[in-house]
N, C-alpha and C positions, 0 to 999 in steps of 0.2 A: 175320307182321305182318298186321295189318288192310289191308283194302284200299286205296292211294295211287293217284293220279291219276298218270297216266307221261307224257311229250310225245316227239314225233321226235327224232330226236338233229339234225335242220339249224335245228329255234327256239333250240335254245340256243347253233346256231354263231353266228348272226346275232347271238347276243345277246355273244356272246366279240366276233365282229369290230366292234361297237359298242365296249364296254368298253377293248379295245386300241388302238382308234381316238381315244379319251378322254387314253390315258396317253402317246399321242405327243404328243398337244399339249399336257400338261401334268399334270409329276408332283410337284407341292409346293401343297398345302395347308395348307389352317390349319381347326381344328377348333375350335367352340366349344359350352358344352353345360356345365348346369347339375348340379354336384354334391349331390346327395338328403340325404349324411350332411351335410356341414359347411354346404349350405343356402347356394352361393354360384357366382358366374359362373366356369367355368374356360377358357381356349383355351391352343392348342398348336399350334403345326406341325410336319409330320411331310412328310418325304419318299417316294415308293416304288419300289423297288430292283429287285423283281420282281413278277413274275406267276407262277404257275402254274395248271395245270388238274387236276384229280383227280377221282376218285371212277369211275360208271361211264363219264360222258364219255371222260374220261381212258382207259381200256381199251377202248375204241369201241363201246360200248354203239349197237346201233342205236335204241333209246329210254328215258330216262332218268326219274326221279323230279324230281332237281333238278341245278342246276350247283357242283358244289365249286370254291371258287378261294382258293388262297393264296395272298397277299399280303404279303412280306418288304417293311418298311419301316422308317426309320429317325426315330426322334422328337424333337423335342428338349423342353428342359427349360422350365419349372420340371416340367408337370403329363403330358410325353408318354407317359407307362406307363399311364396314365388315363385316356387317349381311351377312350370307349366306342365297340367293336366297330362299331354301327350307325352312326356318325358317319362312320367310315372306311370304310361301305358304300357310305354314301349322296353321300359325296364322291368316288370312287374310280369307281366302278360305274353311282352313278343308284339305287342297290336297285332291278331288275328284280324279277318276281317269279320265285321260284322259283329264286335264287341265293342259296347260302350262302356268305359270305365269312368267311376266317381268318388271322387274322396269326400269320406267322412260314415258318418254313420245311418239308419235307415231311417231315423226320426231328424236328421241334419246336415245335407250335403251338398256338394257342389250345385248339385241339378234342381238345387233349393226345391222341393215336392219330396213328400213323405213315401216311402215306398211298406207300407205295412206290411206286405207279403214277403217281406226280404229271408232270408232263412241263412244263417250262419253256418258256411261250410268248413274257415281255418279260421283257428287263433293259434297264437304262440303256444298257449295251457291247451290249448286241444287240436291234433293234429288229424282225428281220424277221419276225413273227409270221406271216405269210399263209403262208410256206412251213413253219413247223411245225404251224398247223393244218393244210394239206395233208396231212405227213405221218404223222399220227395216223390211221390206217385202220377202218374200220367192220369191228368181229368179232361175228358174228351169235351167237357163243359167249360171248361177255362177259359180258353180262349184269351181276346186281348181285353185287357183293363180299360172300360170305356171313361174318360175323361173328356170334358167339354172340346177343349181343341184338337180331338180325333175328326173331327166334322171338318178341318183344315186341310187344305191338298197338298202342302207339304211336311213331313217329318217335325219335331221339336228339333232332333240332334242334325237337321240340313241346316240350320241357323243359329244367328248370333242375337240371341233373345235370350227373353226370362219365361218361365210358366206363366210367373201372372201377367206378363206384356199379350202370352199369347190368350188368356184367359178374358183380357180386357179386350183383344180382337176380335174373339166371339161374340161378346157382348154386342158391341157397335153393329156387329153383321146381322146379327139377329133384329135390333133394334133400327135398322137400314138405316145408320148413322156414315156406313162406311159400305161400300159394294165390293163384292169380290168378284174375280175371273181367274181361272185355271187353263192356261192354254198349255197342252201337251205339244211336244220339241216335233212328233210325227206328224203334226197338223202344219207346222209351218215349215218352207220351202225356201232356203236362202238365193238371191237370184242377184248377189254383188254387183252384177256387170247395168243393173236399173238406177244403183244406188247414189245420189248426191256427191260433192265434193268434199261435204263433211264426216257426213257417214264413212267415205274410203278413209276418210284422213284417221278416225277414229279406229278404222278396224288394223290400218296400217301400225299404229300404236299399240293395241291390243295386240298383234303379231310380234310385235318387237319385247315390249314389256312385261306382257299375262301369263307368257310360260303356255303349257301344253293343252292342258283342262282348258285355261281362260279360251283358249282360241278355239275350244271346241264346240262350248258353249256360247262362244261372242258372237257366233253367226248368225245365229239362229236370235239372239237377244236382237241384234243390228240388226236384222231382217224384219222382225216384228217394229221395232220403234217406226223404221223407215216408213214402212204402212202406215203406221197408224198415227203420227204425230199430224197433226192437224196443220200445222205451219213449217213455216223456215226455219231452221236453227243454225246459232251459232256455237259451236262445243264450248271453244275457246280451251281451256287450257285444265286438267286434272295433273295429281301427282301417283295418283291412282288407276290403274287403267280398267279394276274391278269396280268403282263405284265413284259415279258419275251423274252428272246431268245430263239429257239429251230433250232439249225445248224444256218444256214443264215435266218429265219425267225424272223422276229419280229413280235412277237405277242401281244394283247392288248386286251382285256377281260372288259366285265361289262359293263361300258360305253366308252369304246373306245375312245384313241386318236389317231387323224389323223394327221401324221406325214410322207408326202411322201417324206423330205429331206433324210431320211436315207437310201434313193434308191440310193444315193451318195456313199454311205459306200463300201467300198471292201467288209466288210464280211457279207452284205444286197444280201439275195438273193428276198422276198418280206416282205410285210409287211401284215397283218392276224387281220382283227378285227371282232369280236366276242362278240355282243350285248347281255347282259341277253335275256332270250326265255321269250317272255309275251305272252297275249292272244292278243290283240292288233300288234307284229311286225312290220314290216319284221323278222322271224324269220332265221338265218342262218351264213355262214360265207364271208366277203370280204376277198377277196385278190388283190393285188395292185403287181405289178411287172413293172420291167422296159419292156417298147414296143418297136419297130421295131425302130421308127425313136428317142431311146434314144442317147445321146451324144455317150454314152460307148460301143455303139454297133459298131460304126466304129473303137474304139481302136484296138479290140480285132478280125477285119476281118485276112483271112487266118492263123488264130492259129489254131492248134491243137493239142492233145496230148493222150494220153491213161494211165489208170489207172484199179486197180484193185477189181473186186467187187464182195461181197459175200451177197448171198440173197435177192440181189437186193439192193447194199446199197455200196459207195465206201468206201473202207478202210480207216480207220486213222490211226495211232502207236501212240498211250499215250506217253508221257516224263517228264518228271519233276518230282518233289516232294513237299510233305508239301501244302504248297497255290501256290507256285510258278508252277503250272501243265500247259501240253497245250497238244494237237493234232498238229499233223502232218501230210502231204498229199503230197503223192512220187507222181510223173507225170515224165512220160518216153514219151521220141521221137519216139520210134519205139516198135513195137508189142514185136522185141525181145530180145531189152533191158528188156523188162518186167517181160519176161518170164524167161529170168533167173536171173533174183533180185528173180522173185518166185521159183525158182530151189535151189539158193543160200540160201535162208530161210527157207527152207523147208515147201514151201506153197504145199498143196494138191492140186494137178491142179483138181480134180472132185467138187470142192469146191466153186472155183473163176471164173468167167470169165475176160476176156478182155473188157474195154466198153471203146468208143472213142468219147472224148468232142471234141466241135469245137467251135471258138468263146465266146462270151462273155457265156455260158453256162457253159465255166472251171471256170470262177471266182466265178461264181453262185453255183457250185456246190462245190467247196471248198475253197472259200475264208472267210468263218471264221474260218479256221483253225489257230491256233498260227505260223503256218511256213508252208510254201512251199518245196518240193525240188526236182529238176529235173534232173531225171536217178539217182538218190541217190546220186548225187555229188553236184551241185550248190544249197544253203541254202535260202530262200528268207522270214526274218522273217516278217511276218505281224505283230507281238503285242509286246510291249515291253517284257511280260514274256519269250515269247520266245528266245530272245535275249541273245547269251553267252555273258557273263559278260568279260570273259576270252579274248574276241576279239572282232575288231574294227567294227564289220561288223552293217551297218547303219537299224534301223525300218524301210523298204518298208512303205510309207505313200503313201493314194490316187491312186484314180486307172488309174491314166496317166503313173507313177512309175511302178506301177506292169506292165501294159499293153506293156510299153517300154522292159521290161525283159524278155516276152514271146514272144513278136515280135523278138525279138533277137533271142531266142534260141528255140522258135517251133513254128515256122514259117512255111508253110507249101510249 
């Protein structure tokens, strides 16, 4: 894991004998707090039954990351299964910082993983917390609970995942089904004033929409894409200004969700999360790409092709109109096919060079475009928009489809 901030193991006791000191005086709440999907006021109350401590506190870590506590409560009806988590934080506890709270119990809870080390400090029938903190002993051996996706560079609780989502990531990574990259926020240098018309247009949104963190964060995200996206993009339009597409990248912002299905996707070139920057971290950017031994890497052996690129960036050709818009991506079999499609258009040859994909890297680099087309002659839409209406010609779904029609026709 990337580097985390650690504290003493005696700030987070003071921060336990606060907390316990809380639920002697009173354990029955009422929670209120607006619902996103149905768009309306809900409350509840909810009682709590217990406390626990977990994690390395728990095993007497002499200094720890953060504070685990589970929190066995009881809710009532109409809407009690619904309380959000931080309600019951921030009523419960105060939200300290650097406490993770979980309901349920230490064999069944929210953070779905068993915490066996968990140690009962309050219940209702037993109040006397000071002498079980007592007896929790500091072991200089403790240390953190090694778990397969500690080997991750970011945190479980920076994300919007499951254990076994992150447990099935280890796998792939191990298995170089799936490549990882950890770029720290200190390594990369935002330099706006280089950046594209779309890239402004995005980060001008991201200013307007993301709030304080998003823009702190969006710089340094939009700095890195800008480098590294291998082609043209066009944003077009999100409702989200944290989690987006940029070319083939999928990106996710704030608290990040981890989603390596969409390494599936034709127009998936990786996948980019991108955690609020706190003083605690890992502060920086993941990236998630397909590895060596992915499926899609044997489709696309002996293809290859050439296309054209200016600035360090492959071409598109815009088309459409109104909503219905998309990009486009020529690919030619030969250098001098190429050359004179650029003769014919009256491309500046001091402008463009010639750059030659190979393998699964062509799809990566332009497969979110709306179409394909190869030597300017064979059409290969990837999205419905793209699609003349006027003619029968079928949406390329999946990348068995496409991989089949480059093996065909650039094959090398």
């Amino acid at each position: 894991m990337a580097t985390e901030r650690r504290f003493p193991r005696e700030r987070f006791r003071r921060v336990l004998e606060r907390i316990l000191g809380r639920l002697d005086a009173e354990q029955t709440y009422r929670a209120t707090w607006r619902d996103d999907f149905f768009r309306d006021e809900r409350s509840s109350t909810f009682r709590v039954k217990a406390l626990y401590v977990a994690g390395s506190w728990a095993r007497g870590a002499p200094d720890c990351g953060d504070l685990d506590l589970l929190l066995s409560i009881d809710a009532g009806p109409p809407h009690g299964h619904d309380i959000p988590k931080s309600q019951i934080s921030r009523l419960v506890t105060g939200s300290p910082a650097y406490v993770q709270v979980h309901t349920g119990t230490p064999e069944d809870n929210s953070s779905h993983v068993e915490f066996p080390e968990a140690q009962l400090l309050w219940s209702v029938d037993d109040r006397d917390w000071q002498s079980k903190l007592d007896a929790i002993k500091v072991d200089p051996n403790a240390g953190r609970f090694s778990r397969k996706y500690d080997a991750l560079p970011m945190r479980p609780g920076q994300l919007r995942t499951t254990f076994e989502v992150l447990d099935e990531v280890v796998e792939q990574l191990d298995r170089g089904i799936i490549a990882s990259e950890w770029v720290p926020i200190g390594a990369i240098q935002p330099k706006p004033d280089t950046w594209d018309e779309e890239t402004e247009k995005w980060h001008r949104w991201l200013s307007i929409e993301g709030g304080k963190q998003a823009r702190k964060v969006g710089d340094f995200v939009l700095q890195y894409l800008f480098a590294t996206c291998p082609s043209e993009i066009d944003l077009g339009y999100s409702s989200n200004p944290l989690d987006f597409r940029y070319g083939g990248f999928y990106v996710t912002m704030g608290r990040p969700y981890l989603d390596i299905d969409v390494l599936n996707n034709v127009n998936a070139t990786a996948v980019v999360l991108a955690p609020y920057i706190t003083t605690r971290g890992p502060n920086g950017i993941w990236i998630l790409r397909r590895g060596a031994q992915h499926p899609f890497q044997a489709l696309f052996e002996r293809v290859r092709c050439c296309v054209a690129s200016e600035c360090g960036k492959i071409t598109f050709t815009k088309t459409g109109s109104g909503f219905r818009n998309w990009q486009e991506a020529n690919l030619f079999t030969s250098e001098k096919k190429l050359r004179r499609y650029m003769k014919d258009f009256r491309y500046r040859p001091e402008d463009y060079e010639v750059v030659w994909l190979e393998g699964l890297a062509i799809i990566e680099a332009v497969g979110h475009a709306g179409a394909l087309l190869i030597d300017d002659k064979e059409r290969i839409p990837l999205s419905r928009y793209a699609k003349d209406d006027d003619d029968d010609e079928p949406v390329i779904e999946g990348m068995t489809a496409v991989a089949s029609i480059f093996r065909r026709r650039l094959s090398t």
